[in-house]
C-alpha positions in Angstrom: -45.9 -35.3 82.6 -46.5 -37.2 85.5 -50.0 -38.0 87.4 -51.7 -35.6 89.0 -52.8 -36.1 92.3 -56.6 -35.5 93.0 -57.2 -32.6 95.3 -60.6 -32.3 96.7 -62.1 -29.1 97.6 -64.8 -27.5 100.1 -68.1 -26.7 98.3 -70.6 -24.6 99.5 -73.8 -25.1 97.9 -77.0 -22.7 98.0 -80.1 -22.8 97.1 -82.0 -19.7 96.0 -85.6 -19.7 95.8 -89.5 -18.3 97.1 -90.5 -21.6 96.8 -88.4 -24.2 97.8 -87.2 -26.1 101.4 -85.2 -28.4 102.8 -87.4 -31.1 101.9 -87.8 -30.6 98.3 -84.6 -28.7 97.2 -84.0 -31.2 94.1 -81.2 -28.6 92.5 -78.9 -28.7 95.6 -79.7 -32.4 96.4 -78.4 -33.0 93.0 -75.4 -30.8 93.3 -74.4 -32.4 96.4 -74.6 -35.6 95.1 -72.4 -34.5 92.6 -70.1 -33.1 94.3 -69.4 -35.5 97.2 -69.5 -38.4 94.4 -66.6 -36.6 92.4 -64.2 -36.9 95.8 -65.1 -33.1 97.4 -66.1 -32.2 100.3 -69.7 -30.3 101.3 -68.4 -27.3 103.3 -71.8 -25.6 104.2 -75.2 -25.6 102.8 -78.2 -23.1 103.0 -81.4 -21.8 101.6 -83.0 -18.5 100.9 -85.5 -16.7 99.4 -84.9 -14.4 96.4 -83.5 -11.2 98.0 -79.9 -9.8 96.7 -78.9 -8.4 99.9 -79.5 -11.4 101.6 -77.7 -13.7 99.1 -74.9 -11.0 98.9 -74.3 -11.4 102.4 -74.1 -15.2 102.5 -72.1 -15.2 100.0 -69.7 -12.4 101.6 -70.4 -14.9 104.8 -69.4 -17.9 102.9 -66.3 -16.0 101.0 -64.4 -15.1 104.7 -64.6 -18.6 105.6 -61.5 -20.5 105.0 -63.4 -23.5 105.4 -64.6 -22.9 101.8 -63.5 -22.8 98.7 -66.3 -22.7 96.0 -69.5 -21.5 96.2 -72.4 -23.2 93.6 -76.0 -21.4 94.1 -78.7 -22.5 92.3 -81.8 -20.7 91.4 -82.3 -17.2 90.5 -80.6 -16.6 87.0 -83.9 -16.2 84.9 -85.1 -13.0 83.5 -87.9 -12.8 85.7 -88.4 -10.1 87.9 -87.1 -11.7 91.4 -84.3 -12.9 89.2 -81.6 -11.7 91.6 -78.8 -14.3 91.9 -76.8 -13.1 89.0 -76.7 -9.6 90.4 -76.1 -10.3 94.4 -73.0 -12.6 92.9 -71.9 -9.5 90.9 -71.9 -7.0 94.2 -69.3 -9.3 95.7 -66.7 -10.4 92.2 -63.4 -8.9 92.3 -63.1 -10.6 89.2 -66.1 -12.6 86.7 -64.9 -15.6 85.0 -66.7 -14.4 81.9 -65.9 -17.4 79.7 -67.7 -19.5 82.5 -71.2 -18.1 80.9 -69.8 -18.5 77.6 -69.1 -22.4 78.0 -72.8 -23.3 80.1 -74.7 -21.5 77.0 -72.8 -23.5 74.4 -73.0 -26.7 76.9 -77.1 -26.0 77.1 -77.3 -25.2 73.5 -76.6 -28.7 72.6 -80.0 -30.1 75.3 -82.3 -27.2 75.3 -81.2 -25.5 71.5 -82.0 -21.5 71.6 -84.1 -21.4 75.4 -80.3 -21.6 76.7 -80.2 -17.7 76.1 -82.7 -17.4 78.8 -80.1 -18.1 81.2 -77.8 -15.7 82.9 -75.4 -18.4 84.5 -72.1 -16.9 85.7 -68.7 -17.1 87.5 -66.7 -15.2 89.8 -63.8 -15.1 91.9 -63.9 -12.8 95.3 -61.4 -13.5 98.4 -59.7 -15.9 97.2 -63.1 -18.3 96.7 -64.2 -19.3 93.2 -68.3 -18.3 92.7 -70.7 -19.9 90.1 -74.3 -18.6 89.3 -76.4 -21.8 87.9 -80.2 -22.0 86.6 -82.3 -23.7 89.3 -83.1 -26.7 87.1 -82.1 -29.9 88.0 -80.9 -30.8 84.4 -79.0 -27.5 84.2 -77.3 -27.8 86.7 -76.5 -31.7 85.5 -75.2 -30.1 82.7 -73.2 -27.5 84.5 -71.3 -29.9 87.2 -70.9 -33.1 84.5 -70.1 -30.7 81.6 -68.2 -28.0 82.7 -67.2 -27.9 86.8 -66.4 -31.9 87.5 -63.4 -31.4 85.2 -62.7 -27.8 86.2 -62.8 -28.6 89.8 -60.3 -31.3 89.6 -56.9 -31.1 89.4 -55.9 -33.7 87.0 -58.1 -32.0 84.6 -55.4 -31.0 81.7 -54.3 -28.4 80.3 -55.5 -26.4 82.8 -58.2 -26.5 85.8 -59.7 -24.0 88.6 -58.1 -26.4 90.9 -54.3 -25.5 90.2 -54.8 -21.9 90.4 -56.9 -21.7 93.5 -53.6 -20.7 95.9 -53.0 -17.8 94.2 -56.7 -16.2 93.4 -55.8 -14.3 96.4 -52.2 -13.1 95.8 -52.6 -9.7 95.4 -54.5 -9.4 99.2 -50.4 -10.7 100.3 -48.9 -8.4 98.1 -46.6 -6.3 100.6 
């Protein structure tokens, strides 16, 4: 086969939280380190407080730009109480990437043994855009770019990726 070509793609990253700001957002500093370092691009960043309709609507926001491509928030996938991530992401799916929370609990398993089914980390796809829910830790969301998305998100990845995919997540919206 030959060599792949590496295609980089628009991230938008957001950062949920009560308690965090610009100047202290570790979780989305990290991810955008990550991110930019892999070869993507940082398509729009944000923060808000815990509030679903609110983070459904960025999210909705974020999804009818064609300027992005994938959307990382962080923060918001506990059990607590203004835990709301998880379910603002599920208002907007068309489709969850199920498997997605499958892989980050057997990927946290190995670092943080059986606290990793505290987290509801998940994936979706809506408009075309690719969706992923992480914990608002700095190391899990280490764990979810190194361990599961820097290969995902890249198209050399073999024997599949997100990547190769991506033009037709939205197929059925040009369906005549």
């Amino acid at each position: 086969m030959a060599e792949r070509t590496f295609i980089p793609v628009r991230i938008a990253v957001l950062t949920v939280s009560d308690t965090r700001g610009p100047e202290d957002d570790r979780s989305g500093d990290l991810l955008v380190e990550r991110l930019e370092g892999a070869g993507h691009r940082l398509a729009a960043r944000g923060i808000l407080r815990d509030d679903r309709a609110m983070i459904a609507a960025k999210l909705r926001e974020w999804i009818a730009n064609p300027g992005i491509d994938v959307i990382l928030t962080t923060g918001g996938t506990g059990l607590t109480g203004r835990d709301v991530t998880v379910e603002a992401h599920r208002d907007v799916y068309e489709k969850e990437i199920d498997a997605f929370g499958t892989v980050f609990t057997m990927v946290s398993m190995g670092k943080i043994g059986t606290s990793a089914g505290q987290s509801r980390a998940t994936g979706g796809v809506a408009g075309g855009t690719y969706l992923f829910a992480l914990p608002g830790s700095t190391g899990a969301c280490r764990d979810a770019w190194d361990e599961i998305l820097a290969a995902q998100l890249d198209y050399r990845h073999t024997p599949c990726n997100f990547v190769e995919i991506m033009p037709r997540l939205d197929e059925h919206l040009r369906r005549k």
